[in-house]
N, C-alpha and C positions, 0 to 999 in steps of 0.2 A: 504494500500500500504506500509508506514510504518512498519507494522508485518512482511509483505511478504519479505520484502529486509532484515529486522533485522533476521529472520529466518532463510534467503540464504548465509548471512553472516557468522551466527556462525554454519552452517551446513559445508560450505565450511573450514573454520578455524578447528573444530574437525575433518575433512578428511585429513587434511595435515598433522597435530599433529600424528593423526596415522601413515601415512608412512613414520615420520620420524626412522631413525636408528641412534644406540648409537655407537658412538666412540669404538673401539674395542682396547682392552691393547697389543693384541700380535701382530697388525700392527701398534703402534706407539712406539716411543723412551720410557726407562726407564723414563726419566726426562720432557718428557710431560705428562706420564701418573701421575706420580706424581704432575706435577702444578696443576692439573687438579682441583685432591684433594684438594689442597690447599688453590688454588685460589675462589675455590666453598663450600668448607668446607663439602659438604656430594655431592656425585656425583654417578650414575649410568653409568657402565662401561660395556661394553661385555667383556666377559672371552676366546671365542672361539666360533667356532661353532653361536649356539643357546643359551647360556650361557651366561647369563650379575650378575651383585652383586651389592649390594651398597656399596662405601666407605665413608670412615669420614676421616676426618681434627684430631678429636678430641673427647671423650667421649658427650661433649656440643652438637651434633649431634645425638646422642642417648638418646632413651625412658631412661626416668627414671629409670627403671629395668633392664636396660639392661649393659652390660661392654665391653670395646671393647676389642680388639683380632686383633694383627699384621696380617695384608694382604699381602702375597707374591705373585706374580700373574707374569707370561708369559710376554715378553714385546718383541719388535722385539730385538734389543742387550743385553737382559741380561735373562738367563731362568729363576730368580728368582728375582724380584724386589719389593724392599719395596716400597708399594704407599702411605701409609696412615693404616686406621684399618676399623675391618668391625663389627657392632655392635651383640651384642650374648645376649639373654636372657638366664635365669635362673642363677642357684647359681653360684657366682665366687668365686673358694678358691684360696690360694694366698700360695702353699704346698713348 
């Protein structure tokens, strides 16, 4: 009985997890989307549409390999808003 309820439990928890939806940048303010980052340090955003990214706080947020790269993204009051960065693998030259 035990099994059966621990089972129905984390069945129903992974089905809610799924139909949740992320916060989207170009229906909320510049300055929320940016807390957002901040307050979370890496955070998963919708871009538009069917489009979401990850941002960072901060490089500490990224793989080892990896460099970050300034995030400009849609916000409802601003068409270009800095939120944070978004992390990039491969070579970073500094030209």
């Amino acid at each position: 009985m035990n099994r059966l309820v621990i089972a129905l439990v984390l069945t129903l928890a992974s089905s809610a997890a799924i139909g949740q939806s992320r916060p989207s940048t170009v229906n909320r303010p510049c300055a929320v989307n940016r807390q957002s980052v901040v307050a979370s340090g890496a955070v998963v955003l919708g871009t538009g549409g069917y489009t979401y990214d990850r941002f960072v706080r901060d490089r500490g947020f990224c793989q080892f390999d990896e460099y970050t790269e300034p995030a400009w993204v849609e916000s409802r009051d601003t068409p270009a808003c800095f939120i944070g960065y978004r992390c990039k693998s491969g070579p970073y030259w500094d030209d």
